[in-house]
C-alpha positions as CSV (number, residue, x, y, z in Angstrom):
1,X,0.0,0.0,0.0
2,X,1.0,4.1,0.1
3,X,3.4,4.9,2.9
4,X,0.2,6.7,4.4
5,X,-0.9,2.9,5.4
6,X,2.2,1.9,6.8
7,X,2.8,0.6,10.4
8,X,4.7,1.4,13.3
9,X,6.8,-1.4,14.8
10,X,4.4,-4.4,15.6
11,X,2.7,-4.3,19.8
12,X,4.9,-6.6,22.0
13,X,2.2,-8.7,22.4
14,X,2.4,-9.6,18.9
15,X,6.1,-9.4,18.4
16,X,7.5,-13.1,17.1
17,X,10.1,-14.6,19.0
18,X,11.2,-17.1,17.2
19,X,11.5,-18.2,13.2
20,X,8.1,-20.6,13.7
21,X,6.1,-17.7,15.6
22,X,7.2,-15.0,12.4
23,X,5.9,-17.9,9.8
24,X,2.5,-18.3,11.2
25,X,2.1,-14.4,11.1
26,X,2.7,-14.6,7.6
27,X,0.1,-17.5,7.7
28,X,-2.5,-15.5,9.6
29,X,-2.3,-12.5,7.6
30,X,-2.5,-14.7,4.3
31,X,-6.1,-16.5,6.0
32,X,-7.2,-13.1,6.9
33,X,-7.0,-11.6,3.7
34,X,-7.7,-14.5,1.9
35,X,-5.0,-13.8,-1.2
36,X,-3.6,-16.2,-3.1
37,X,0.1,-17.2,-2.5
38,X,1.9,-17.1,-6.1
39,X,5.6,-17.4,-5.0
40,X,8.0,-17.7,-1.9
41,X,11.2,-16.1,-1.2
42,X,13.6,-18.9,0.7
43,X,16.8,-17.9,2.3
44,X,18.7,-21.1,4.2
45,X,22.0,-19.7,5.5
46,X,24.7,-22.1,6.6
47,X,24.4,-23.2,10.1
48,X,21.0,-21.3,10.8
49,X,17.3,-22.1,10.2
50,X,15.7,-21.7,7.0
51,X,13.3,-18.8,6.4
52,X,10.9,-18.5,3.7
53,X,8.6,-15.2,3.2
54,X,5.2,-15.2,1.1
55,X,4.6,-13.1,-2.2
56,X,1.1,-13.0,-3.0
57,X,-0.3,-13.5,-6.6
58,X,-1.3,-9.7,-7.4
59,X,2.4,-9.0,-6.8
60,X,3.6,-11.4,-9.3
61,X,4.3,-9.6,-12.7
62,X,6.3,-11.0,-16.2
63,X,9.4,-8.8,-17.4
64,X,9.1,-6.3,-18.5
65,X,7.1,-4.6,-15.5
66,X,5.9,-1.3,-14.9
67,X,5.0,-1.1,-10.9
68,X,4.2,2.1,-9.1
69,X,6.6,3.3,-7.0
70,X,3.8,4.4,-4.6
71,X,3.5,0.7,-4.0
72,X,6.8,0.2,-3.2
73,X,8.3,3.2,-1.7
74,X,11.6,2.3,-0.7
75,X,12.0,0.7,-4.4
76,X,14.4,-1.9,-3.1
77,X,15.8,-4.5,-6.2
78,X,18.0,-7.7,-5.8
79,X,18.6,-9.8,-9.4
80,X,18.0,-13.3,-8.1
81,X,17.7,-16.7,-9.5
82,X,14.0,-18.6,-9.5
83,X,12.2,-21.3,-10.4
84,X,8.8,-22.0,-10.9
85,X,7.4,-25.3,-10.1
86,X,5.5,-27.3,-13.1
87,X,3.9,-29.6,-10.5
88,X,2.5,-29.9,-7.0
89,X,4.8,-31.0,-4.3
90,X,1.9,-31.8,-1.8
91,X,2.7,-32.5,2.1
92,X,4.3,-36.3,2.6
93,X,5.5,-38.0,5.6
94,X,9.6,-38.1,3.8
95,X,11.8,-35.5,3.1
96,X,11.3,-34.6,-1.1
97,X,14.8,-34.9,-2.4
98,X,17.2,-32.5,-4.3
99,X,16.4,-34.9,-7.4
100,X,12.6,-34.7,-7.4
101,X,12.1,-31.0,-6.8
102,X,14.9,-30.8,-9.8
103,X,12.5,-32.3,-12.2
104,X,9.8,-30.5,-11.5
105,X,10.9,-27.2,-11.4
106,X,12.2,-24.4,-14.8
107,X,14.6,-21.6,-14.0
108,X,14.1,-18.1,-14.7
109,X,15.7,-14.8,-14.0
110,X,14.2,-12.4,-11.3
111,X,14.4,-9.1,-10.0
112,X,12.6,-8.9,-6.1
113,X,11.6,-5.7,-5.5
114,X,12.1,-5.1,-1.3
115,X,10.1,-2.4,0.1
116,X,9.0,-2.5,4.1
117,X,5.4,-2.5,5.7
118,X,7.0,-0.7,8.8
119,X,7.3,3.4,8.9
120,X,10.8,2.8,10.1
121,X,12.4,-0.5,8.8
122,X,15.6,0.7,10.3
123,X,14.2,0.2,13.2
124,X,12.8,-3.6,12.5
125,X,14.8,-6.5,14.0
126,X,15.0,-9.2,11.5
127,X,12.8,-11.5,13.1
128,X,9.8,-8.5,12.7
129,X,10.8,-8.4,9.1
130,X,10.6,-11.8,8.6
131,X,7.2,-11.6,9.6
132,X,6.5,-8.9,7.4
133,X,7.3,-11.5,4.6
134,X,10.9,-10.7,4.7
135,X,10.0,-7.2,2.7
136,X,8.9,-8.3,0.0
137,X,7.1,-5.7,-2.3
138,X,6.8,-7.3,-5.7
139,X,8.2,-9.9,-7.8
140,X,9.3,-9.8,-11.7
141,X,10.4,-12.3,-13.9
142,X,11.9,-13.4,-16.8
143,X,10.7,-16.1,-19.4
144,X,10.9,-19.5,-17.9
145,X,13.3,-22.3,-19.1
146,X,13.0,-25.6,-19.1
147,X,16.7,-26.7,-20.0
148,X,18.8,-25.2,-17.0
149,X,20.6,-28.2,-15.5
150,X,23.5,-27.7,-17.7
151,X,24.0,-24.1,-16.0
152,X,25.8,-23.7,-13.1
153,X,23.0,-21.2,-11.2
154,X,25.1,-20.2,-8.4
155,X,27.9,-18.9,-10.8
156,X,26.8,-17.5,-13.9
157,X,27.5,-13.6,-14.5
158,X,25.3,-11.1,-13.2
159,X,24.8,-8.1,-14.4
160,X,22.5,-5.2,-13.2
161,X,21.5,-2.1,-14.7
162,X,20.0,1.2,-13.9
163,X,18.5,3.2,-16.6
164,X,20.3,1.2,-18.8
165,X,23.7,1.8,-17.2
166,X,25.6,-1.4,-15.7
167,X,26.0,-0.6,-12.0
168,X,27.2,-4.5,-11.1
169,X,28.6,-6.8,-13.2
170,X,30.4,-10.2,-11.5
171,X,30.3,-13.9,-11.6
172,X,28.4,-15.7,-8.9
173,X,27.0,-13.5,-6.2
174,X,24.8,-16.2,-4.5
175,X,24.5,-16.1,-0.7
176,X,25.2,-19.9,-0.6
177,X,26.3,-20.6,-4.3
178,X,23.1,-23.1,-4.7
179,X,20.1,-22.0,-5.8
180,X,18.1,-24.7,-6.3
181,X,19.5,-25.9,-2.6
182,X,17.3,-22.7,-1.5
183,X,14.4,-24.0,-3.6
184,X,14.6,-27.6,-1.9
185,X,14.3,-26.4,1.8
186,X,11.6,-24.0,0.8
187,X,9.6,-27.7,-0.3
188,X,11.2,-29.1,2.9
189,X,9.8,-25.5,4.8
190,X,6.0,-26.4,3.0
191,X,6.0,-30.0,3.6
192,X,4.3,-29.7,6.7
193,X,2.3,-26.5,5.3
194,X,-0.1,-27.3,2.7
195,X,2.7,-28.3,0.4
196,X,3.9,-26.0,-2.7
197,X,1.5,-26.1,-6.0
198,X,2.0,-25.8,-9.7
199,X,2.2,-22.3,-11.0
200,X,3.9,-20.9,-7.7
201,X,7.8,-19.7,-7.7
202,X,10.4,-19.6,-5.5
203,X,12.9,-16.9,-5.6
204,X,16.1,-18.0,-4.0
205,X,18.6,-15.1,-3.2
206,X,19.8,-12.3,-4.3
207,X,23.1,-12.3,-6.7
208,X,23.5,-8.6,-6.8
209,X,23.0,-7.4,-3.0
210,X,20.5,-4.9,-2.2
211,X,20.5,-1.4,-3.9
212,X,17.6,1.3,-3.4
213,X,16.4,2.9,-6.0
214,X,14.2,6.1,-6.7
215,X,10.7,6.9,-9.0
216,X,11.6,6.7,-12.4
217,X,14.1,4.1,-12.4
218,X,14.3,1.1,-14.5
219,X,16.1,-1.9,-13.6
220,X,17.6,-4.4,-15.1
221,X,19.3,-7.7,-14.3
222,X,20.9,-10.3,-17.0
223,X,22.0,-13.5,-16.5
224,X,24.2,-15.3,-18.6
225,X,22.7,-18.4,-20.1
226,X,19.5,-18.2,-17.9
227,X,18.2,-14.4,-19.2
228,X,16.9,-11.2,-18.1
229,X,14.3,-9.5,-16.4
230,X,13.3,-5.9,-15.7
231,X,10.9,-3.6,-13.9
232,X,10.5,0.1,-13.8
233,X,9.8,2.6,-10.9
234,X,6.7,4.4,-12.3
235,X,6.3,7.8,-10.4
């Protein structure tokens, strides 16, 4: 929404203390407005415990996207890797493996747009912004493709633009050099949670850090041998 609707820091009696607590906020505020889910954001850092954020459907938009920068006031961008799953992964008793969510899943090139719900994400701890869906503000991608396991996801070069000026260009980038590891423990996250369906994404990432951008902007991120997506900043 405008900045006019967003919120101060959430009541302490609220407040998640712990990765499980933050989840099911997301959860209750899905239920409550009764949106569809259309993609997740998954982070699973080495040595901590996997955190996965909701992106609803109205949010989702192909390259090349035009979003309102009233929608997204801090008009946050991260070029990340995705996938998008081709068929449900519904709950199960076992573990899915690395193998089976492989098959089911195409690559595509991304661009998250981050953008806070709090008046003062400065002052957010990360566990409030993981209940906020981990920032999320909108998601853009590129054209799906169905041939990516000869690419090397966590290593192909990046580069970003800005009004058509590269501002990053590098090999690799990726938090854990494994996408599609992301994209398994978001399955493993959902298991337990209704499971992940057809049609949804995962964005697993970013490769480019976190740069802030202003009304007006347009972005852009390539990937070699995967492709490109881009969104611009309407004021």
């Amino acid at each position: 929404g405008a900045a006019a609707s967003r919120i101060a820091l959430l009541p302490p009696s609220c407040r998640p203390s712990s990765v499980t607590e933050a989840h099911a906020i997301q959860d209750a505020v899905t239920a409550a407005l009764g949106t569809a889910v259309g993609a997740f954001k998954a982070n699973a850092p080495a040595g901590a415990e996997p955190t996965r954020g909701v992106i609803y459907a109205p949010s989702i938009h192909p390259s090349p996207s035009r979003i309102p920068a009233s929608l997204v006031p801090q008009c946050g961008v991260e070029g990340e890797v995705a996938f998008v799953f081709r068929a449900d992964l519904p709950p199960r008793l076992t573990p899915y493996t690395r193998d089976e969510v492989a098959a089911v899943v195409d690559a595509c090139p991304a661009i998250e747009v981050v953008t806070s719900r709090f008046a003062d994400a400065d002052a957010a701890s990360p566990i409030d912004k993981l209940a906020d869906c981990i920032s999320n503000g909108a998601f853009v991608h590129g054209a799906p493709i169905k041939v990516w396991q000869g690419l090397e996801l966590g290593k192909l070069k990046v580069t970003l633009t800005v009004n058509s000026m590269p501002v990053l260009e590098q090999v690799g980038g990726h938090p854990t050099g494994d996408p599609l590891g992301i994209a398994v423990a978001l399955v493993e996250m959902m298991r337990g949670a209704g499971g992940v369906k057809a049609g949804q994404f995962v964005t697993c990432g970013s490769c480019t850090g976190l740069r802030y951008l202003k009304p007006g902007d347009v972005c852009g991120v390539q990937f070699e041998g995967l492709g490109a997506a881009e969104v611009t900043f309407s004021p």
